[in-house]
ROZA-159380 format. One line per 5 residues: number of its first residue (from 1); their letters; for each residue x, y, z of N, C-alpha, C. Coordinates in steps of 0.001 Angstrom, whole numbers. Each point is the difference from the previous one (the first is absolute). Layout:
// ROZA-159380
NUM = A = X/Y/Z/X/Y/Z/X/Y/Z  ...
END
This chain:
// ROZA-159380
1 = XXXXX = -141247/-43058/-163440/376/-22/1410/575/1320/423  766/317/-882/859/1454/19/-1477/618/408  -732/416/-698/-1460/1109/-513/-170/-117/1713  -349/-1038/685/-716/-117/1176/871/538/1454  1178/-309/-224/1227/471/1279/554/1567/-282
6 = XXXXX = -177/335/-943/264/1880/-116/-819/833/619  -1213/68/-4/-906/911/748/-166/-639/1648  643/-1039/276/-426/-519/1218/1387/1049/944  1412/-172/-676/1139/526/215/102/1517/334  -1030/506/-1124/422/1320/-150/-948/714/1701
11 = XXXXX = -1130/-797/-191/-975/311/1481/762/8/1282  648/-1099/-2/652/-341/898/582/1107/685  963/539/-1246/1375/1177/402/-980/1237/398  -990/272/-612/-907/1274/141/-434/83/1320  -496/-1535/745/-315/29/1058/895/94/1130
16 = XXXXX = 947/-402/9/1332/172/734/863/1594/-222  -142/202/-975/-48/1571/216/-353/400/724  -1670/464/11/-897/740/494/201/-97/1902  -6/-1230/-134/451/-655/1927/1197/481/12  1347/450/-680/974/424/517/-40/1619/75
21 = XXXXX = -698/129/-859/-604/1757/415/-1062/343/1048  -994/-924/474/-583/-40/1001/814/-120/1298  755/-936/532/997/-539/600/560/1571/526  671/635/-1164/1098/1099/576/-762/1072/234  -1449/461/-599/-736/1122/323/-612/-342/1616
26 = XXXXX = -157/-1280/254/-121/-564/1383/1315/502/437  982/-492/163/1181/434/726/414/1602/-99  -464/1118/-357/461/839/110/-979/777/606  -1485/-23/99/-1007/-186/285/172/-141/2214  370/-1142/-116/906/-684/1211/807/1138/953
31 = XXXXX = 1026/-191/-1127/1138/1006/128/-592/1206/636  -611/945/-905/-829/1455/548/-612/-63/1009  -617/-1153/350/-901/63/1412/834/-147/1209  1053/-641/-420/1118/-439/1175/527/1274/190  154/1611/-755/891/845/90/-1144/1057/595
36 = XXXXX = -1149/-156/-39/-797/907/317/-323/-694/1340  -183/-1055/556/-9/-331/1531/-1294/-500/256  -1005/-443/-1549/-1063/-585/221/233/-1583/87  1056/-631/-682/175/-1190/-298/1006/-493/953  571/1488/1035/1040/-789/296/170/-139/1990
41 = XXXXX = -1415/-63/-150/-438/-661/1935/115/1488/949  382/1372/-277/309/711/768/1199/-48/-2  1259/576/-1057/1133/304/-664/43/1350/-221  -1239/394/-64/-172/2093/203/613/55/1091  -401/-615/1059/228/300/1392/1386/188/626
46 = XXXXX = 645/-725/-1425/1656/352/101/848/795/-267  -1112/700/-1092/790/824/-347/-383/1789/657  1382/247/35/-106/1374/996/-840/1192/-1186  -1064/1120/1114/-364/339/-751/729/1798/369  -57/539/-1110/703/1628/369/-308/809/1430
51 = XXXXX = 702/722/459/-241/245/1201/-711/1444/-771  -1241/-142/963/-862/1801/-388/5/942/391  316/1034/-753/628/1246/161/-479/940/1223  529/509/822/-619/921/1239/-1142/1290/-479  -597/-416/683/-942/1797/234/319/754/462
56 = XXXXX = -126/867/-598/321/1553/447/-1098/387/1293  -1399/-104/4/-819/535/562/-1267/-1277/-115  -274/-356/664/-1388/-718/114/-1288/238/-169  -806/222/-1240/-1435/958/-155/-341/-271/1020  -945/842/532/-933/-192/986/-1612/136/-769
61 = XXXXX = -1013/-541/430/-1232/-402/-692/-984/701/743  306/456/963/-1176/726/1240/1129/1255/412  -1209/979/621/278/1031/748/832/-708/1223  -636/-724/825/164/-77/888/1510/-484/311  535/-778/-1119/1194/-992/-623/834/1454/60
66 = XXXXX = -61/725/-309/924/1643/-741/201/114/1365  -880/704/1023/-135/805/960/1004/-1013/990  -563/-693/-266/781/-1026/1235/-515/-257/1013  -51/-1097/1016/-692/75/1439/49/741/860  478/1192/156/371/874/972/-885/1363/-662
71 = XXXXX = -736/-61/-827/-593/1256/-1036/-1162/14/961  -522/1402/651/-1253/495/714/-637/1167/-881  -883/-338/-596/-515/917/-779/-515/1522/985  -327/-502/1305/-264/936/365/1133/778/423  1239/-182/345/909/826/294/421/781/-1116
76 = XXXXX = -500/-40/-1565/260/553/-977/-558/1832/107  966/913/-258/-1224/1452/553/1402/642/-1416  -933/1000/163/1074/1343/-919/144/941/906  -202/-187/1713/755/858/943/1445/-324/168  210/1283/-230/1850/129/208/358/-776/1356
81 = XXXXX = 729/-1266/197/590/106/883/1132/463/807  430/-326/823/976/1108/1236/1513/-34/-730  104/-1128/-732/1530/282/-1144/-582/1262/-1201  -953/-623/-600/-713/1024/-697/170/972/232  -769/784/1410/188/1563/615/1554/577/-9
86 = XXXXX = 655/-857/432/1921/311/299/733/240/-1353  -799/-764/-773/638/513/-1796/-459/546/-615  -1413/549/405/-385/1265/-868/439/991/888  512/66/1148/609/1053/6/1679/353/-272  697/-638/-899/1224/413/-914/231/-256/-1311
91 = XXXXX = -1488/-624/-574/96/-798/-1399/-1743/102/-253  243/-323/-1494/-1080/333/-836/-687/-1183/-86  -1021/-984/-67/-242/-1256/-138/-1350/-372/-560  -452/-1381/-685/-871/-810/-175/-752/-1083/955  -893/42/494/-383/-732/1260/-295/-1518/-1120
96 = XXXXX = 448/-715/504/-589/-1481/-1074/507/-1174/1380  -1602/387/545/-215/-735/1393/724/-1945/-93  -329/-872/-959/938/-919/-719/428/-689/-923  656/-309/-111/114/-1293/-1278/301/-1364/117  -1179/-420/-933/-68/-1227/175/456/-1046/-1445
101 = XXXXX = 1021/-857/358/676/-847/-1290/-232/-1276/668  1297/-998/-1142/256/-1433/624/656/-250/949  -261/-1245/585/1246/-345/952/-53/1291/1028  1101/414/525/768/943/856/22/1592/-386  -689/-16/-1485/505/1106/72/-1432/1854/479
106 = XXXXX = 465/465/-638/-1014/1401/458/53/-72/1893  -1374/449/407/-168/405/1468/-207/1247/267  -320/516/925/-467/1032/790/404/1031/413  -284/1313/-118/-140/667/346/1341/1129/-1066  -675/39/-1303/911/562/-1279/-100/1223/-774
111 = XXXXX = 1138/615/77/-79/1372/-601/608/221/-1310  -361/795/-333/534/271/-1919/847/1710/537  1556/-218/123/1076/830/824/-65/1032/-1406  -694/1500/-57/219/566/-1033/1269/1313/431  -148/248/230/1024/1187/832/737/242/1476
116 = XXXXX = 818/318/253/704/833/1553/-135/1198/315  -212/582/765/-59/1001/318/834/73/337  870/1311/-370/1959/220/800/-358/703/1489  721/-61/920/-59/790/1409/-366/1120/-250  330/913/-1084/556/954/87/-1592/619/-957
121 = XXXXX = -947/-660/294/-1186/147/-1224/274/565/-1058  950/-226/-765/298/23/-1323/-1222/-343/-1183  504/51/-995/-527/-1531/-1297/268/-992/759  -956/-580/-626/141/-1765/418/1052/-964/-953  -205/-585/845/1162/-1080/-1200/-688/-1172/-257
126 = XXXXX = -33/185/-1369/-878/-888/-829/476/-1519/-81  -1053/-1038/-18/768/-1306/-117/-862/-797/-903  844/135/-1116/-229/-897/-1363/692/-1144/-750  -1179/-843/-454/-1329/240/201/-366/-807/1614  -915/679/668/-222/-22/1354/-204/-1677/707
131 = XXXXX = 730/-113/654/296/-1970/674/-1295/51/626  -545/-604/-120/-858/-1095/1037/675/-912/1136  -217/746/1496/55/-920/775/-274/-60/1237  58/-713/1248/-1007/-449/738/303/1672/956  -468/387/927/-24/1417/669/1386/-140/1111
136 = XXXXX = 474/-716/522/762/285/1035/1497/-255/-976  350/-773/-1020/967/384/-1094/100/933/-275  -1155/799/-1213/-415/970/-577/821/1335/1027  -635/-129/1435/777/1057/935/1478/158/280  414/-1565/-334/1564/13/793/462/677/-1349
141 = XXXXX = -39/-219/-1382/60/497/-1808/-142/2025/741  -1269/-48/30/-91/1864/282/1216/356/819  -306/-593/1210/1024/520/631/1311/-143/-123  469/-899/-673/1492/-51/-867/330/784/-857  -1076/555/-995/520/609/-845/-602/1845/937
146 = XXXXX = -468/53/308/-114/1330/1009/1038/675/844  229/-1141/677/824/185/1119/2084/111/-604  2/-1268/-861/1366/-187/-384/288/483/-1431  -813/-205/-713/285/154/-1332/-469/1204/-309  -833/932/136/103/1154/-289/745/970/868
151 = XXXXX = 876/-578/1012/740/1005/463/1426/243/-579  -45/-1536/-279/1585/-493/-602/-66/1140/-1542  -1628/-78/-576/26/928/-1532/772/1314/103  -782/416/1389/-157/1380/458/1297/327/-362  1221/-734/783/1679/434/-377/4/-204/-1330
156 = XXXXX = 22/-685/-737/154/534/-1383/-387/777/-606  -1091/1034/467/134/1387/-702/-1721/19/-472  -607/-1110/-48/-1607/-33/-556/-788/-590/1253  -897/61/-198/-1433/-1074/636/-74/-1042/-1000  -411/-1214/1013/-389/-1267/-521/-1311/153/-556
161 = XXXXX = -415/65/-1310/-922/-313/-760/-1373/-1007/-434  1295/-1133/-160/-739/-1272/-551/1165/-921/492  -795/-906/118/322/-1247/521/-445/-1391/-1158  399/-502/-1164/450/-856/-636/-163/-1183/140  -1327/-896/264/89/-1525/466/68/-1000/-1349
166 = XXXXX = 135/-1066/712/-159/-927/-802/-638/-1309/-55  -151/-216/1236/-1272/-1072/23/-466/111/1641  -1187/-621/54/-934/-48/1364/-555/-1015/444  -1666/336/-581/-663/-1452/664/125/-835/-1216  707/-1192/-288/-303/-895/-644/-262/-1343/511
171 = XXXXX = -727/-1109/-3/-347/-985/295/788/-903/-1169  1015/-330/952/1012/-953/-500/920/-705/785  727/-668/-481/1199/-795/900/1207/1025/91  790/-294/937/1389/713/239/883/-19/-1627  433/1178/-336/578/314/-946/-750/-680/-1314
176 = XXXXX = -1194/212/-119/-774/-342/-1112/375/-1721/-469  143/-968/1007/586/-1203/-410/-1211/-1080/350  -731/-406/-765/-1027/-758/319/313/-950/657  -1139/-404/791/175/-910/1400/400/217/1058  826/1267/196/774/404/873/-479/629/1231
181 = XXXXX = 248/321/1338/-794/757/991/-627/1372/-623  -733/142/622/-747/1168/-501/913/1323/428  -356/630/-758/448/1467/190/-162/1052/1067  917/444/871/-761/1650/300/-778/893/-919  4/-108/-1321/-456/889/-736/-1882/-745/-135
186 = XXXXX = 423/-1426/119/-1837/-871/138/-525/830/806  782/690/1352/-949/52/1337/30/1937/262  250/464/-1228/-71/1502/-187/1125/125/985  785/-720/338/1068/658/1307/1380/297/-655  585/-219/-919/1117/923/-808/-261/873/-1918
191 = XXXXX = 895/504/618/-49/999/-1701/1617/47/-82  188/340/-1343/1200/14/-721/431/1697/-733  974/481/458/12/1384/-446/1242/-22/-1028  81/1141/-1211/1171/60/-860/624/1257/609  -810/962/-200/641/1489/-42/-768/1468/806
196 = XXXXX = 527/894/256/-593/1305/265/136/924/-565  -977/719/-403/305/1126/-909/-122/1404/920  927/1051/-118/146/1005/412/-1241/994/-427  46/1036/726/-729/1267/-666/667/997/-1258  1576/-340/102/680/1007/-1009/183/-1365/-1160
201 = XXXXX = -771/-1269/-327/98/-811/-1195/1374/-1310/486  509/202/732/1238/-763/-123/-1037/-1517/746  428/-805/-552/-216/-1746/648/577/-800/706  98/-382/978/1119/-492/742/-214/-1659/240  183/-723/-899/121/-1330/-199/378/-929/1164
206 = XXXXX = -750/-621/605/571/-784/1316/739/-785/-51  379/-372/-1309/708/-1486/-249/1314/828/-1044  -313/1311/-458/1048/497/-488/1314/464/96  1284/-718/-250/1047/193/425/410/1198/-353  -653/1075/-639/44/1106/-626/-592/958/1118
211 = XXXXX = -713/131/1069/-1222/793/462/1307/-316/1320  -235/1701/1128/918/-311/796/211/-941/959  873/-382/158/363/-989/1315/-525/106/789  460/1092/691/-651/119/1435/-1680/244/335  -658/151/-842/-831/267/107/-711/-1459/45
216 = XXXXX = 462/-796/-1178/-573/-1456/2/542/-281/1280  1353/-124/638/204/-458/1218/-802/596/1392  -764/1185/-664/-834/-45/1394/-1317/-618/-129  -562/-65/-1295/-1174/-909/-644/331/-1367/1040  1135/-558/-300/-106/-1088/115/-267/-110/1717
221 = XXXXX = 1144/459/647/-87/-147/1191/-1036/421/876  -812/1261/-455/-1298/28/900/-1449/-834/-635  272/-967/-1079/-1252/-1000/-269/619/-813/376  1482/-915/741/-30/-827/-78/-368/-21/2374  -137/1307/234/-183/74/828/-1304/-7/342
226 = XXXXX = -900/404/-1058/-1442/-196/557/-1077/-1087/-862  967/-606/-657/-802/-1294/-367/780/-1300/154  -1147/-1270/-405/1046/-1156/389/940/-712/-669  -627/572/-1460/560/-666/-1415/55/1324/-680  1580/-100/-702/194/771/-606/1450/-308/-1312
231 = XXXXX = -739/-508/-1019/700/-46/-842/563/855/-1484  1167/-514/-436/149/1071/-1017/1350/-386/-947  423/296/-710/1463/-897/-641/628/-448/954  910/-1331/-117/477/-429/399/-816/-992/1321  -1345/-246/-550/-274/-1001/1037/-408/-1093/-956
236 = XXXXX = -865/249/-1365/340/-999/-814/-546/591/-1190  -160/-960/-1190/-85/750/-1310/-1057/802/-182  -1241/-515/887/-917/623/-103/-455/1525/-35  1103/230/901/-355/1455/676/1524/1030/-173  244/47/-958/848/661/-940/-474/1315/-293
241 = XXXXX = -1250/158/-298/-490/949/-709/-978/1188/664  38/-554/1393/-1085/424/906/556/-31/1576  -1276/383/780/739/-339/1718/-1671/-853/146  95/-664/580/-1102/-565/669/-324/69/2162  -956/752/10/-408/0/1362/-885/-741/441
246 = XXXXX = 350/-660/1444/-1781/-607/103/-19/-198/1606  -650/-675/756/-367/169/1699/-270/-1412/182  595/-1452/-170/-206/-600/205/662/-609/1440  -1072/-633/767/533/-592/1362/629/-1038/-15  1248/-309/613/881/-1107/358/-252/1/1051
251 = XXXXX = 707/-1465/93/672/-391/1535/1226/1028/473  -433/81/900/1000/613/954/968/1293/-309  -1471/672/-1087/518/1309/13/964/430/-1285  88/-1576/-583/1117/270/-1264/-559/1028/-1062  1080/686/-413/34/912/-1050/807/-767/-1484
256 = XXXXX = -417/1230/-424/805/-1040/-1225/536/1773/-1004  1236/749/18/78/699/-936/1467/-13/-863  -564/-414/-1000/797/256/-1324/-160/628/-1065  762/1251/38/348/888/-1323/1167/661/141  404/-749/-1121/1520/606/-177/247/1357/-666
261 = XXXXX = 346/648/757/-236/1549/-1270/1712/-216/-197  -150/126/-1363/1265/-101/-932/-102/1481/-782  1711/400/-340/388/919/-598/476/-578/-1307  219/1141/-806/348/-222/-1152/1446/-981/-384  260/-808/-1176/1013/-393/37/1252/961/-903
266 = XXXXX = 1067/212/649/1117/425/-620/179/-387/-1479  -6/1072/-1432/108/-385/-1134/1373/677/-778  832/-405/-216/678/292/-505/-18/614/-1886  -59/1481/441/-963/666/-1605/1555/-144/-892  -502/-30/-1146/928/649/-1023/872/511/69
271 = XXXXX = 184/1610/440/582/846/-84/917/-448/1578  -277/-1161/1004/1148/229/1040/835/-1021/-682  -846/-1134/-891/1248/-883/-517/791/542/-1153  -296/1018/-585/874/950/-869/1059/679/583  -248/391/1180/1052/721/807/516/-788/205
276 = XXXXX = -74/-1161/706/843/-885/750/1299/-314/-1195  -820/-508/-892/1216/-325/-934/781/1031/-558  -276/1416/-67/1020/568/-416/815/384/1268  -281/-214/1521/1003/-35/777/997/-592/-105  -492/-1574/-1012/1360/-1135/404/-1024/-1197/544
281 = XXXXX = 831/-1264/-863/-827/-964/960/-128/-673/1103  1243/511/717/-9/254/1775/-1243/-171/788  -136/1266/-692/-1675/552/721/-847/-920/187  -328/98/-2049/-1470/-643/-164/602/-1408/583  679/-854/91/558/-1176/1264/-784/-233/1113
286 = XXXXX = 50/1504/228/376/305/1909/-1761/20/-87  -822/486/-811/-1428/112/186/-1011/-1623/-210  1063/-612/-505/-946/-1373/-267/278/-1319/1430  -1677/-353/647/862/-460/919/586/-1850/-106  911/-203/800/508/-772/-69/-538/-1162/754
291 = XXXXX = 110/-1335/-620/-1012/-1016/815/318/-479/1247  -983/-179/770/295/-502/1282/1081/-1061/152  776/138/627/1510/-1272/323/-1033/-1058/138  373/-1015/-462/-159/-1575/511/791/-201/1690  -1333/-637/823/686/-696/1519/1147/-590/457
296 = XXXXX = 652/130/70/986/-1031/573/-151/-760/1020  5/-1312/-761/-355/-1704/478/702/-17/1050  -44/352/1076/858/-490/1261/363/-1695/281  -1525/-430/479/357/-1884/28/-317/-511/-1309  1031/-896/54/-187/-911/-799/-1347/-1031/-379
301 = XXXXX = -899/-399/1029/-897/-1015/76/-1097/1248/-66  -876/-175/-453/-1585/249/-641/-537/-207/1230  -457/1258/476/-1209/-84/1406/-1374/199/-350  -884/-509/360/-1619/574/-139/-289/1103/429  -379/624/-567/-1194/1163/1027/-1422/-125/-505
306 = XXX = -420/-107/968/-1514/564/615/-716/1183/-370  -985/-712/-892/-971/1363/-808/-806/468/1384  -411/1552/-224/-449/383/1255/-1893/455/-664
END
């Protein structure tokens, strides 16, 4: 009897196994489809998906897409036009009738600004490496550095040379920040300058707290007089290192100029804190300054003020 109930037993358990391993490869099986959103009715649909990253620039697939709707092939010529004529006569130039990019940027009627001619038909003053930009900019640039900036050289003892840029036409967003409004520099209408170099070698750094004052203070004040934007330290981090010019139209005439021309800061060398102390420490006292007093709390009760 035994012989006949052992192999019936042992089947049994084998088979009940196998169904409890079937069973859970079913349930996990289950499981995965429910997490992937096939099993689970439209449960994808719940879940949030990453937000996608901005474009910089939108390819365009056709000419016609680049040029833009306003593009007349026939108005395209390599005759100088009447800005054209007015800047070859004080500056050296590249006729590059237009350019055509994405979106907003390039347009009509563009010069490659290689030189100035000084009043005084001098040398020219070289501008490297030479900006690209649209012709009635390009002129207000000549005539800034013609009119103001090589006269301002003149008192220091040389002719203005070279002229030092640093960026032009680029097709990009404002301060290289993707997504952002497009640039004056998209629409060839600003350039960015560092420095001028003299005829006797000396460099005069626009942003250099080292290079004279007054001279940057007349930089500043006759570009901020003939353009609309004019930035430079102290308007934000960007423009630390450079001045940025450009001709863009506002409402109602607004200007916009910021550059702070800063002087050097006061350093206290070695040799004055050596002296000081063998005066006595009176002195060296009297040279360190002392912190601003704390207010005196008049009322008692805590008033608001009004951020402006």
């Amino acid at each position: 009897m035994s012989d006949g109930t052992a192999p019936n037993s042992s089947l049994s358990r084998e088979l009940v196994s196998r169904r409890g391993r079937g069973l859970l490869l079913w349930r996990l099986l289950l499981a995965l489809l429910c997490l992937t959103g096939v099993g689970g009715g439209g449960s994808a649909e719940d879940v949030p998906l990453p937000r996608s990253r901005p474009l910089v620039w939108v390819e365009t697939h056709t000419f016609r897409e680049a040029a833009g709707p306003d593009f007349n092939s026939n108005q395209v010529t390599n005759a100088p036009t009447e800005c054209n004529q007015r800047l070859q006569a004080i500056a050296v130039i590249d006729l590059l009738p237009r350019l055509i990019g994405p979106d907003a940027c390039g347009g009509g009627d563009i010069v490659r600004l290689q030189a100035v001619i000084p009043a005084g038909n001098g040398s020219r003053i070289e501008l490297r490496p030479a900006p690209i930009l649209r012709c009635a900019f390009a002129a207000a640039v000549a005539g800034w550095l013609r009119d103001e900036a090589a006269t301002q050289a003149d008192k220091l003892g040389a002719p203005l040379r070279v002229v030092e840029t640093y960026d032009a036409f680029e097709c990009r967003g404002r301060n290289h920040v993707a997504g952002a409004k497009i640039s004056e520099h998209g629409k060839a209408n600003a350039v960015d300058l560092r420095s001028f170099t003299l005829a006797d070698g000396r460099t005069l750094g626009l942003t250099d707290v080292k290079a004279a004052k007054e001279f940057r203070d007349d930089m500043r004040d006759s570009a901020c007089r003939r353009f609309t934007t004019v930035l430079g330290p102290g308007s934000d981090s960007y423009h630390e290192s450079h001045i940025h010019l450009d001709l863009i139209e506002r409402r109602n005439g607004f200007r916009m100029c910021q550059w702070e021309v800063r002087t050097p800061k006061p350093e206290v060398t070695a040799q004055a804190s050596a002296q000081g102390t063998s005066q006595g420490s009176n002195q060296v006292t009297d040279q360190v300054p002392l912190p601003v007093p704390r207010p005196v709390i008049v009322e008692s009760r805590p008033r608001h003020s009004r951020k402006l």
